[in-house]
PQR file of N, CA, C, O and H, with PARSE charges and radii, in Angstrom:
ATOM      1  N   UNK A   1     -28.956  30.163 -64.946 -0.4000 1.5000
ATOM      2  CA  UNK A   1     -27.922  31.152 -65.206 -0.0000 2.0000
ATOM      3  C   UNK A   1     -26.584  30.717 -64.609  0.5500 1.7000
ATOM      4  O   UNK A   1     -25.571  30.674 -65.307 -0.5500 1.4000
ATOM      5  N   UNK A   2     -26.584  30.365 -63.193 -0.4000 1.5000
ATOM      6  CA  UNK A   2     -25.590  29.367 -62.936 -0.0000 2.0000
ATOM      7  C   UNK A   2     -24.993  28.259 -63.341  0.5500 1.7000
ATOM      8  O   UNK A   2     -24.048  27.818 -62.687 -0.5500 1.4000
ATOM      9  H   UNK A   2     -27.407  30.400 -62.625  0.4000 1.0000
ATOM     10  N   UNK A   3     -25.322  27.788 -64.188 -0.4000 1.5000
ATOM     11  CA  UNK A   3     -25.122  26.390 -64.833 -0.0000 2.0000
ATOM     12  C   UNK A   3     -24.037  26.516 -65.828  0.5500 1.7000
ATOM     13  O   UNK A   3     -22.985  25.926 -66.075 -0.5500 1.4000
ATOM     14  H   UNK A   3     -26.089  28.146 -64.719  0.4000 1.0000
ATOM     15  N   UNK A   4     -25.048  28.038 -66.547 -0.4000 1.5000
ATOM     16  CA  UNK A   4     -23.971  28.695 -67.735 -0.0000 2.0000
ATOM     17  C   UNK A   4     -23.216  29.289 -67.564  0.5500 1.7000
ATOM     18  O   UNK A   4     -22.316  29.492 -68.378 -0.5500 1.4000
ATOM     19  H   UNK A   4     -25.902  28.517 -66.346  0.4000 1.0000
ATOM     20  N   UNK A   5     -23.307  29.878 -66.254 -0.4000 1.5000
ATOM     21  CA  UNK A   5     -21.489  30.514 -65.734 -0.0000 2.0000
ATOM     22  C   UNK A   5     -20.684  29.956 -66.049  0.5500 1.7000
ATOM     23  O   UNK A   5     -19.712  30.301 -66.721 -0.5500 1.4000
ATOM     24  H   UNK A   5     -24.038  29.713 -65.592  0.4000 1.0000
ATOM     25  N   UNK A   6     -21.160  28.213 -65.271 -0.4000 1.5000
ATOM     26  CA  UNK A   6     -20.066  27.191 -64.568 -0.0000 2.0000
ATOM     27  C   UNK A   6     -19.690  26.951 -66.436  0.5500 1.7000
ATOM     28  O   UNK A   6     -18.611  27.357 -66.866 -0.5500 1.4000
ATOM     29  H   UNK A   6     -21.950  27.933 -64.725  0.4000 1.0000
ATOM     30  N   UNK A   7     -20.378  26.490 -67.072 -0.4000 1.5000
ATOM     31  CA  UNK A   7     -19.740  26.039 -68.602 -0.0000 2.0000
ATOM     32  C   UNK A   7     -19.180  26.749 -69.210  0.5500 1.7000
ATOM     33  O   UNK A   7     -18.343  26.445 -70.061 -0.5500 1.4000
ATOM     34  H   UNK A   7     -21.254  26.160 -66.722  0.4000 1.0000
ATOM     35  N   UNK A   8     -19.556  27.953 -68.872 -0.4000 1.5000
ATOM     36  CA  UNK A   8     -18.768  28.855 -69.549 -0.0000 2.0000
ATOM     37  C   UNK A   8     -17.195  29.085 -69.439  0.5500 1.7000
ATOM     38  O   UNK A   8     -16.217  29.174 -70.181 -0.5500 1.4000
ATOM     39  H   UNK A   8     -20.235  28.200 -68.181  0.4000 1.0000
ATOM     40  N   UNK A   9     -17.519  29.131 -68.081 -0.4000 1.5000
ATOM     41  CA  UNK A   9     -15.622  29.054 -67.025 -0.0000 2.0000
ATOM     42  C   UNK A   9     -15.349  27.651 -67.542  0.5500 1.7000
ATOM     43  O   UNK A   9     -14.469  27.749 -68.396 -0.5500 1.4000
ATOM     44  H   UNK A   9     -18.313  29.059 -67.478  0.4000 1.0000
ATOM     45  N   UNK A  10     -15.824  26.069 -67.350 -0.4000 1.5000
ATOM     46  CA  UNK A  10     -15.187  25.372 -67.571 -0.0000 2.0000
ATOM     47  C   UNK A  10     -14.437  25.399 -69.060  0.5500 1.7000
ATOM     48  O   UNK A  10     -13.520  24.580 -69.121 -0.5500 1.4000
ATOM     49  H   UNK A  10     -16.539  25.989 -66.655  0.4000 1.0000
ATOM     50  N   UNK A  11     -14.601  26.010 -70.007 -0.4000 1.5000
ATOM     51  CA  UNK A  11     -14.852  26.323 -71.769 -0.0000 2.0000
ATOM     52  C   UNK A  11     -13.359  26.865 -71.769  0.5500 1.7000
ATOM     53  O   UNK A  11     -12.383  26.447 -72.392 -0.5500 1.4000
ATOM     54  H   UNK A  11     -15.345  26.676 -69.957  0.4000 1.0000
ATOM     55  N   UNK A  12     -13.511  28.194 -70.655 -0.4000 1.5000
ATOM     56  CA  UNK A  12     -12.602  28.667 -70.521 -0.0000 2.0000
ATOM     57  C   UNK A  12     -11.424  28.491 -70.259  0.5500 1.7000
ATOM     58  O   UNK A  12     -10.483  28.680 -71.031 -0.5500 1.4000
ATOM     59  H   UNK A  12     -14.304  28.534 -70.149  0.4000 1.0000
ATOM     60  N   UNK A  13     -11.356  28.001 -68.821 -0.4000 1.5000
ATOM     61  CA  UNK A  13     -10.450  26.953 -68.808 -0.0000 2.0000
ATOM     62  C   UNK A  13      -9.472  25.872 -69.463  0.5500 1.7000
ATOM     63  O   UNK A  13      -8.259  25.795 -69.269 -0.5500 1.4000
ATOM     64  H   UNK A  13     -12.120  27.847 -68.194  0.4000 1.0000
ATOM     65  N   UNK A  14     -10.233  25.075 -70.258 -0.4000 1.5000
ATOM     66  CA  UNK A  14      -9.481  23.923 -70.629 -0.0000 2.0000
ATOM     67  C   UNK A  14      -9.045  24.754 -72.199  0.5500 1.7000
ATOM     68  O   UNK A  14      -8.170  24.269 -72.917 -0.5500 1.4000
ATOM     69  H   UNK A  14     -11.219  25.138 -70.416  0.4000 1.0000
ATOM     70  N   UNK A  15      -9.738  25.960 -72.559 -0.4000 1.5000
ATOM     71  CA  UNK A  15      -9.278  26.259 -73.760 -0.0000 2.0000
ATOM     72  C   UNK A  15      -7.380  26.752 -73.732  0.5500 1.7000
ATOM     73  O   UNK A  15      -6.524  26.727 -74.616 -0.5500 1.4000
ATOM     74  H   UNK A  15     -10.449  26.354 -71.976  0.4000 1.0000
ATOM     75  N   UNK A  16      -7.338  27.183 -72.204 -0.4000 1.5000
ATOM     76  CA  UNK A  16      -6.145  28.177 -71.832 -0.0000 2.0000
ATOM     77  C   UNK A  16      -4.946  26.814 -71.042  0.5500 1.7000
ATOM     78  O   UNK A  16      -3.853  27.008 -70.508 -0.5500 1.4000
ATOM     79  H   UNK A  16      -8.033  27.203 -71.485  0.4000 1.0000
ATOM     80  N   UNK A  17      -5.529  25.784 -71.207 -0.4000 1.5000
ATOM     81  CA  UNK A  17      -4.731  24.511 -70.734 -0.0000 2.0000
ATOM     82  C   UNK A  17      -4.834  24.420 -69.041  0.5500 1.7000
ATOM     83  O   UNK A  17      -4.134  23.710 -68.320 -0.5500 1.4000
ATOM     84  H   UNK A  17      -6.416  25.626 -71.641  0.4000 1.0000
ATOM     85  N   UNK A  18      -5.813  25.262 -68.657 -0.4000 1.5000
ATOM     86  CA  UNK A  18      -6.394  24.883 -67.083 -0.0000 2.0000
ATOM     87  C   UNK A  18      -5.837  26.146 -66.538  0.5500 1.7000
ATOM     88  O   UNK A  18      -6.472  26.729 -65.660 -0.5500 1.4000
ATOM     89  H   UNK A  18      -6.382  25.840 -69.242  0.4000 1.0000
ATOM     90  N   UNK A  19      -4.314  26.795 -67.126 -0.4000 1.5000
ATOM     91  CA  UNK A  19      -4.074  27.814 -66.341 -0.0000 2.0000
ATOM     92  C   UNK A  19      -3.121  28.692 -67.015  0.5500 1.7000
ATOM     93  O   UNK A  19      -2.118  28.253 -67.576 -0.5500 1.4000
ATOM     94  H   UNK A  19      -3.798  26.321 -67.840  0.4000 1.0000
ATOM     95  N   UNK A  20      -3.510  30.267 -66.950 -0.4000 1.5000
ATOM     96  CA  UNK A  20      -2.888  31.246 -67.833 -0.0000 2.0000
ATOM     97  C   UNK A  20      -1.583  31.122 -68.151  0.5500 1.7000
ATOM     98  O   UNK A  20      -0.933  30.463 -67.339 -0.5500 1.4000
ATOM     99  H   UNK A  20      -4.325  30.624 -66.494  0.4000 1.0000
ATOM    100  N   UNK A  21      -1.114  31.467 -68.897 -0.4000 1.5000
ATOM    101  CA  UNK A  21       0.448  31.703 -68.706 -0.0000 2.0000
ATOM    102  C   UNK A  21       0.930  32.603 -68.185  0.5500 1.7000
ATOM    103  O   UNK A  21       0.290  33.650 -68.093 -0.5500 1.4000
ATOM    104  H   UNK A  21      -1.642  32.002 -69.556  0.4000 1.0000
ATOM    105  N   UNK A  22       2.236  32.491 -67.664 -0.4000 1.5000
ATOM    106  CA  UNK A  22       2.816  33.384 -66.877 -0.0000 2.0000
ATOM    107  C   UNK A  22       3.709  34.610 -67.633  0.5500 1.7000
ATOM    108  O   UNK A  22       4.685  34.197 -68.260 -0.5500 1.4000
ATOM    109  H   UNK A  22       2.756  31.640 -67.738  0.4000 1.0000
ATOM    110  N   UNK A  23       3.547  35.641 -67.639 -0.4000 1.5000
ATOM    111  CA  UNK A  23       4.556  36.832 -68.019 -0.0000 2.0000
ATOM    112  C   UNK A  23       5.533  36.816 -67.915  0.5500 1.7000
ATOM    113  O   UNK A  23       6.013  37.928 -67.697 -0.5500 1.4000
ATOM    114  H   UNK A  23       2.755  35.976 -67.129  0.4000 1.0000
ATOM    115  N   UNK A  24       6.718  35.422 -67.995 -0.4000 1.5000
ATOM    116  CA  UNK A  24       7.968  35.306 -68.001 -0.0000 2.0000
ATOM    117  C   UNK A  24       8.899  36.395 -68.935  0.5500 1.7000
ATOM    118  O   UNK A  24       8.776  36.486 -70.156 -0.5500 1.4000
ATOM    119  H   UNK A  24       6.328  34.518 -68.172  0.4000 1.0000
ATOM    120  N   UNK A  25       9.679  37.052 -68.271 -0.4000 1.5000
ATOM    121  CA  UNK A  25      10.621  37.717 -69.370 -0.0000 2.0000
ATOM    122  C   UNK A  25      12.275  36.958 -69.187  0.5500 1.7000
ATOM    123  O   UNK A  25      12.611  36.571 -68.068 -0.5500 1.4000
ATOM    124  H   UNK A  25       9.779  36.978 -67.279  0.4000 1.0000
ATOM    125  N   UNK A  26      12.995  36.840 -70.096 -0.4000 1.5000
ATOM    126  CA  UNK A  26      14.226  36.301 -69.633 -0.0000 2.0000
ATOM    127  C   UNK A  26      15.064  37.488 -68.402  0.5500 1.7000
ATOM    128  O   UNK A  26      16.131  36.952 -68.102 -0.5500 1.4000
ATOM    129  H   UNK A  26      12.721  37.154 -71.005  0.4000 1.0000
ATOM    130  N   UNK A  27      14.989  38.173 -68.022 -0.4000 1.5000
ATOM    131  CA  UNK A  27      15.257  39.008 -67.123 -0.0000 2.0000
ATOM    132  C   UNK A  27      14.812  38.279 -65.626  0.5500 1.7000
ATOM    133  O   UNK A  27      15.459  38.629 -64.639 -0.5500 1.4000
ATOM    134  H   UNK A  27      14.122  38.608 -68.266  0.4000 1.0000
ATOM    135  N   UNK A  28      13.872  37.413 -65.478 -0.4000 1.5000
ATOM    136  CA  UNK A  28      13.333  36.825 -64.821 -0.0000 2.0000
ATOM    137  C   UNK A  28      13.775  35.670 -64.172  0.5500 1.7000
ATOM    138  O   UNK A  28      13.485  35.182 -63.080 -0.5500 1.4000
ATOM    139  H   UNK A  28      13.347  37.128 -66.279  0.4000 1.0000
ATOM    140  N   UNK A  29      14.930  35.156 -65.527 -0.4000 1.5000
ATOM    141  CA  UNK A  29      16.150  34.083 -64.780 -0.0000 2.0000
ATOM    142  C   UNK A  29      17.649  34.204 -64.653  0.5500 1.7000
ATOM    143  O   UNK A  29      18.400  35.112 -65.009 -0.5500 1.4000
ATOM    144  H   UNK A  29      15.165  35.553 -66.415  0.4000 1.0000
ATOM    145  N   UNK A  30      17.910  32.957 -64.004 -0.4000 1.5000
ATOM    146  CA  UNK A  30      19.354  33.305 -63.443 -0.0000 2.0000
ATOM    147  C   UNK A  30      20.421  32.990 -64.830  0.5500 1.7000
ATOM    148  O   UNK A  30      21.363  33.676 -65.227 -0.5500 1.4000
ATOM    149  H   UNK A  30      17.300  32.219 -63.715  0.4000 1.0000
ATOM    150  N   UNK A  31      19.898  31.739 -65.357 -0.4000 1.5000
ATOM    151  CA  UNK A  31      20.639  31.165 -66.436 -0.0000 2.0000
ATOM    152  C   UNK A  31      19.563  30.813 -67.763  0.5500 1.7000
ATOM    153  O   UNK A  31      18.345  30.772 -67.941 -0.5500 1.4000
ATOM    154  H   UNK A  31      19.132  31.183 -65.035  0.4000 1.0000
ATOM    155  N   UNK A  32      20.568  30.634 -68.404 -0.4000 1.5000
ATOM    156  CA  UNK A  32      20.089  29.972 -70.149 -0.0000 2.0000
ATOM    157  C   UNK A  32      18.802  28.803 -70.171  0.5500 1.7000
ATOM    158  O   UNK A  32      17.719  28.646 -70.736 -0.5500 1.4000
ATOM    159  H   UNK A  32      21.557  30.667 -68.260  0.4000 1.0000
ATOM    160  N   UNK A  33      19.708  28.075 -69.132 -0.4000 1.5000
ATOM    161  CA  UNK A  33      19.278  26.830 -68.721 -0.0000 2.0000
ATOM    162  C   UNK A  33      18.083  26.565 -68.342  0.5500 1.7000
ATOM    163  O   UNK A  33      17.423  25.620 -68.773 -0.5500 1.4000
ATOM    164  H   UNK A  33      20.588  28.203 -68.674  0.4000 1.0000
ATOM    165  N   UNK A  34      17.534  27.763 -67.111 -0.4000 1.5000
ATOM    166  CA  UNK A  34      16.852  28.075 -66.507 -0.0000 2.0000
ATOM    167  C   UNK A  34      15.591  27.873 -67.347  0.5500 1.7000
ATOM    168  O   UNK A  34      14.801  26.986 -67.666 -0.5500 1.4000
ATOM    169  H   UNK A  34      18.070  28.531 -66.761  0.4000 1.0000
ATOM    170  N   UNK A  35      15.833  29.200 -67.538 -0.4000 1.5000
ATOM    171  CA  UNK A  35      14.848  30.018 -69.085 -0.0000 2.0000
ATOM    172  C   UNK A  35      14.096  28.356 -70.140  0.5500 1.7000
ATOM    173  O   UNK A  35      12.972  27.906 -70.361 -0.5500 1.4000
ATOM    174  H   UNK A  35      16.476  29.921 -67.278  0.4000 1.0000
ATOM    175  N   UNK A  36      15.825  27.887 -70.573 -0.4000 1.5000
ATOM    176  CA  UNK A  36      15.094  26.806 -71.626 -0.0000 2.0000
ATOM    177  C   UNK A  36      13.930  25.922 -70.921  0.5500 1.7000
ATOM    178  O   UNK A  36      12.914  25.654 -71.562 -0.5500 1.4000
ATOM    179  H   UNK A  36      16.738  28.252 -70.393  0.4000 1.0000
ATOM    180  N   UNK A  37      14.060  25.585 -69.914 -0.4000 1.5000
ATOM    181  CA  UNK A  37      13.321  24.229 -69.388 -0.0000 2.0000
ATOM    182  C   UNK A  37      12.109  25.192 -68.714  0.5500 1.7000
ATOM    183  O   UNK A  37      11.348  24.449 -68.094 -0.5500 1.4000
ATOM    184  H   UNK A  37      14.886  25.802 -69.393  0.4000 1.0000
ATOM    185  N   UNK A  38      11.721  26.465 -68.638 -0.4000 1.5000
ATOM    186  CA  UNK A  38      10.564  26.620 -68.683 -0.0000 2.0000
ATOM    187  C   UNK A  38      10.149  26.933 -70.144  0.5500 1.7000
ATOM    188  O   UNK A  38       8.936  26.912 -70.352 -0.5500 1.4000
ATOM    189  H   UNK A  38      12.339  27.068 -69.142  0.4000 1.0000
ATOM    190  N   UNK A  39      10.692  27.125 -70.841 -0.4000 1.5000
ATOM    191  CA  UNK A  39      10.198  27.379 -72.430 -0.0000 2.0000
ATOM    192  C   UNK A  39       9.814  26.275 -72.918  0.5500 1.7000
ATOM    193  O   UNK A  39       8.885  26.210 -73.722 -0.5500 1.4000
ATOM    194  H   UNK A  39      11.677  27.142 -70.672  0.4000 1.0000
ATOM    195  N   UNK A  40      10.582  25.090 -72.432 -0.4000 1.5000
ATOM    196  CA  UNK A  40      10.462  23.514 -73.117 -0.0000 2.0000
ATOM    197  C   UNK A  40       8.916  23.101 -72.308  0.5500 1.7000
ATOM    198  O   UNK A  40       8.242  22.112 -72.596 -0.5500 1.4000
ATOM    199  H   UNK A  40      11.338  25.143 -71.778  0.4000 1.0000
ATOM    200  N   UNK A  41       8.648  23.893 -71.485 -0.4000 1.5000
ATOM    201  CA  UNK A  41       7.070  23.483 -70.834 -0.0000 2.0000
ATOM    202  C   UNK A  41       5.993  23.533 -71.247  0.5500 1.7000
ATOM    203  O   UNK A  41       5.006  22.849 -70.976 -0.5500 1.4000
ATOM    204  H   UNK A  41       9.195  24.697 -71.251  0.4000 1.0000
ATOM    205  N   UNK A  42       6.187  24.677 -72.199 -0.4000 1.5000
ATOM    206  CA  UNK A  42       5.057  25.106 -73.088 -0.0000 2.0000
ATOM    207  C   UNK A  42       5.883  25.966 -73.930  0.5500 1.7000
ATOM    208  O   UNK A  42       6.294  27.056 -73.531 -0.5500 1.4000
ATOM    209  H   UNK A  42       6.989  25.233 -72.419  0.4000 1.0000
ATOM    210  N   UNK A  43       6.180  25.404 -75.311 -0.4000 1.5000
ATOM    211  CA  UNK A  43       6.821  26.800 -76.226 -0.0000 2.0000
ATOM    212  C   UNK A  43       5.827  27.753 -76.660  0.5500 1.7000
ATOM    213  O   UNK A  43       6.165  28.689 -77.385 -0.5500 1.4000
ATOM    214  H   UNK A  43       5.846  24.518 -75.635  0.4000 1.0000
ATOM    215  N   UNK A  44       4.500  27.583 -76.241 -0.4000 1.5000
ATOM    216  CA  UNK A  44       3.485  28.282 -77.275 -0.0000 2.0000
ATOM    217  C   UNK A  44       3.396  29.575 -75.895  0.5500 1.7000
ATOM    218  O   UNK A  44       3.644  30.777 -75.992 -0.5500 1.4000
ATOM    219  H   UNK A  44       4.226  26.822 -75.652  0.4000 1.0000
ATOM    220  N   UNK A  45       3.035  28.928 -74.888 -0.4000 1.5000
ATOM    221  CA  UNK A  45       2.964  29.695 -73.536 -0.0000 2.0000
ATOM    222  C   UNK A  45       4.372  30.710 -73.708  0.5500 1.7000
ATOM    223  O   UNK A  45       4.078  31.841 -73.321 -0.5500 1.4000
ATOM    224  H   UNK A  45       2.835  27.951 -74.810  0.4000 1.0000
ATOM    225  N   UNK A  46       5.319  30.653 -74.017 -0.4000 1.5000
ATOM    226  CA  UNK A  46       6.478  30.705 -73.208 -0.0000 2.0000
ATOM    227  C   UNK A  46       7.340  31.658 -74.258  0.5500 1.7000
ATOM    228  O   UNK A  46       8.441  32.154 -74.019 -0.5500 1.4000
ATOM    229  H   UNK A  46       5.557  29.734 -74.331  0.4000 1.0000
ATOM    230  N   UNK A  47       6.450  31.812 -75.672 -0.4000 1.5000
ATOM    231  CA  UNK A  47       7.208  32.105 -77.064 -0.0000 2.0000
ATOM    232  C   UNK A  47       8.380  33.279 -76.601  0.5500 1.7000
ATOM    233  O   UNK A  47       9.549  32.910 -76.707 -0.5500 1.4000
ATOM    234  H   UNK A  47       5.556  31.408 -75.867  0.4000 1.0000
ATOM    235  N   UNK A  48       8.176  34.411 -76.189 -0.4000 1.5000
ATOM    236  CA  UNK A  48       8.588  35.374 -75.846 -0.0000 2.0000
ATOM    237  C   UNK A  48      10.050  35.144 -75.785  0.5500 1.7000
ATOM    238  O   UNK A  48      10.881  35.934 -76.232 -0.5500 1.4000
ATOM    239  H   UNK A  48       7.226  34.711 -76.103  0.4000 1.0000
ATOM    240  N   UNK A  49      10.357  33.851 -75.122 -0.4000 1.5000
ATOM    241  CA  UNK A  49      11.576  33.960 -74.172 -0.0000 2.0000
ATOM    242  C   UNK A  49      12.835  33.182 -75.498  0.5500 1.7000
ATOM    243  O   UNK A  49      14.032  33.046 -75.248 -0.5500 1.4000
ATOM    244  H   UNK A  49       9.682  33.209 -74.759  0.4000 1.0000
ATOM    245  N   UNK A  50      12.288  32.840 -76.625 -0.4000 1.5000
ATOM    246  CA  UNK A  50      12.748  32.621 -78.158 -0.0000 2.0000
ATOM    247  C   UNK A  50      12.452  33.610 -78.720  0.5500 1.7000
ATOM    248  O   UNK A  50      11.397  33.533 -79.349 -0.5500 1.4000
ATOM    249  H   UNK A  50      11.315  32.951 -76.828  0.4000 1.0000
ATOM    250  N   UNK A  51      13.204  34.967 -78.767 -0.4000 1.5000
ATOM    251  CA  UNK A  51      12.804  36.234 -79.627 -0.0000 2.0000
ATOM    252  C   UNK A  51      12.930  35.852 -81.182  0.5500 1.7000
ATOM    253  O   UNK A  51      12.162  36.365 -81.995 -0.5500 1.4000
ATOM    254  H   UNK A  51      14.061  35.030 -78.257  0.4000 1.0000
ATOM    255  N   UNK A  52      13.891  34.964 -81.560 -0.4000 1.5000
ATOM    256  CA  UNK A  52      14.134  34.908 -82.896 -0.0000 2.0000
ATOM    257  C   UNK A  52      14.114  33.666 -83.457  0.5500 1.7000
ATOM    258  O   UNK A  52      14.796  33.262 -84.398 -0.5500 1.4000
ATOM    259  H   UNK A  52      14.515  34.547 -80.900  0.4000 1.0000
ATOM    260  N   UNK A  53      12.997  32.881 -82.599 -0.4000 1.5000
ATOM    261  CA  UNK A  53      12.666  31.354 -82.957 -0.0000 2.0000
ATOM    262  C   UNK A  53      13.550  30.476 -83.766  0.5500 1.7000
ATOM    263  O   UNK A  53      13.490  29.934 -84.870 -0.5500 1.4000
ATOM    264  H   UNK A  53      12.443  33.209 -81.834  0.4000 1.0000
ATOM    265  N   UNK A  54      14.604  30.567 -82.537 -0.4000 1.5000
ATOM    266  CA  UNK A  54      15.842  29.172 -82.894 -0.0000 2.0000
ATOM    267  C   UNK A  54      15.460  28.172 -82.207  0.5500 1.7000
ATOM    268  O   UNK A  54      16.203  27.191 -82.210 -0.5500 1.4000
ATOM    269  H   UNK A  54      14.653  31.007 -81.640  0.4000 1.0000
ATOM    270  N   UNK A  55      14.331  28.128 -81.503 -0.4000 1.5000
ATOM    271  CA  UNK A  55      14.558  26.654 -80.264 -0.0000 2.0000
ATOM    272  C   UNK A  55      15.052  26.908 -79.146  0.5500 1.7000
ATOM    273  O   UNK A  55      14.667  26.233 -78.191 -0.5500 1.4000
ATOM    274  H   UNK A  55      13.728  28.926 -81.501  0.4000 1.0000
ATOM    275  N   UNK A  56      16.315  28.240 -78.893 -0.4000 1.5000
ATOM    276  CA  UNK A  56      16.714  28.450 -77.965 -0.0000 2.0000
ATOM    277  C   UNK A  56      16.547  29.731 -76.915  0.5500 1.7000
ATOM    278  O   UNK A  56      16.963  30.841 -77.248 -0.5500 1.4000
ATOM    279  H   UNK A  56      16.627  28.788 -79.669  0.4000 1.0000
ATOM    280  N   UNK A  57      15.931  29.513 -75.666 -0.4000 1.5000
ATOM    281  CA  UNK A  57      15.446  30.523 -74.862 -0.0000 2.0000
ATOM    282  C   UNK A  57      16.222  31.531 -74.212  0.5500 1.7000
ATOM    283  O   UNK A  57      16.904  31.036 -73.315 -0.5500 1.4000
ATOM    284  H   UNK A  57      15.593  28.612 -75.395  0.4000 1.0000
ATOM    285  N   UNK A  58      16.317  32.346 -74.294 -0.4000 1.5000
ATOM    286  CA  UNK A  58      17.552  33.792 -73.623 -0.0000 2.0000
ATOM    287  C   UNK A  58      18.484  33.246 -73.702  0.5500 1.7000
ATOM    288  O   UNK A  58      19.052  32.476 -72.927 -0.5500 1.4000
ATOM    289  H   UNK A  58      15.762  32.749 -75.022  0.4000 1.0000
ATOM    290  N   UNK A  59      18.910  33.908 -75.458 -0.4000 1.5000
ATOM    291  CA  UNK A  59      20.050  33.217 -75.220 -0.0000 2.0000
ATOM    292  C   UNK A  59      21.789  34.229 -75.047  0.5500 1.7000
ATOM    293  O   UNK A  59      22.960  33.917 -75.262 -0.5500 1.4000
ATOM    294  H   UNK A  59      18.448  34.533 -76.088  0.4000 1.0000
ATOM    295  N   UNK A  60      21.092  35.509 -74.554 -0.4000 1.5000
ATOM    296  CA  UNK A  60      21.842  36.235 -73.767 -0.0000 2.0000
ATOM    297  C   UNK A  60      22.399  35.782 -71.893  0.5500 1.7000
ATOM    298  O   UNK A  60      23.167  36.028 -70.963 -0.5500 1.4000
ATOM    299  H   UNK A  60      20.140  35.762 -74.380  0.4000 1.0000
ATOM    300  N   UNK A  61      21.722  35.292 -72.195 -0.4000 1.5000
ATOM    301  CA  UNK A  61      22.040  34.537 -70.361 -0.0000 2.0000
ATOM    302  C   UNK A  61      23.250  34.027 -69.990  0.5500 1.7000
ATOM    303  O   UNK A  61      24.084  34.001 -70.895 -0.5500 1.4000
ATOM    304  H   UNK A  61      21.098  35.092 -72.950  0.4000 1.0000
ATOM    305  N   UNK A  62      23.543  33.672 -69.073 -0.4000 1.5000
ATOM    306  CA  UNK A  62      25.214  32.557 -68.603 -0.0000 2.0000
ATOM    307  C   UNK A  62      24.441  31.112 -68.689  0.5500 1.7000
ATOM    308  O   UNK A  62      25.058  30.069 -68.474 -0.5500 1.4000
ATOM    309  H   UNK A  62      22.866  33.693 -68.337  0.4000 1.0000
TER
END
């Protein structure tokens, strides 16, 4: 039963890229800049912070 925990979690894991994503909102940074280069980390993780999928992340920011 232990064995299948552990495979199960490992399954889990590598399906989610080793580690959840984070609940970033652009409210969350200081600048544009900021925002982009965590969006450029993972755009799939990160979609949120491109409301209108230009490529570019809050782009209400300074």
């Amino acid at each position: 039963m232990k064995k299948l925990l552990f495979i199960t979690a490992v399954i889990l894991l590598a399906s989610c890229g080793g580690s959840p994503c984070e609940n970033k909102k652009c409210k969350d940074f200081k600048t544009q800049a900021e925002a982009q280069d965590k969006y450029e980390s993972d755009k799939d993780c990160y979609k949120n912070l491109d409301k209108d999928n230009d490529g570019k992340a809050c782009e209400n920011l300074p």
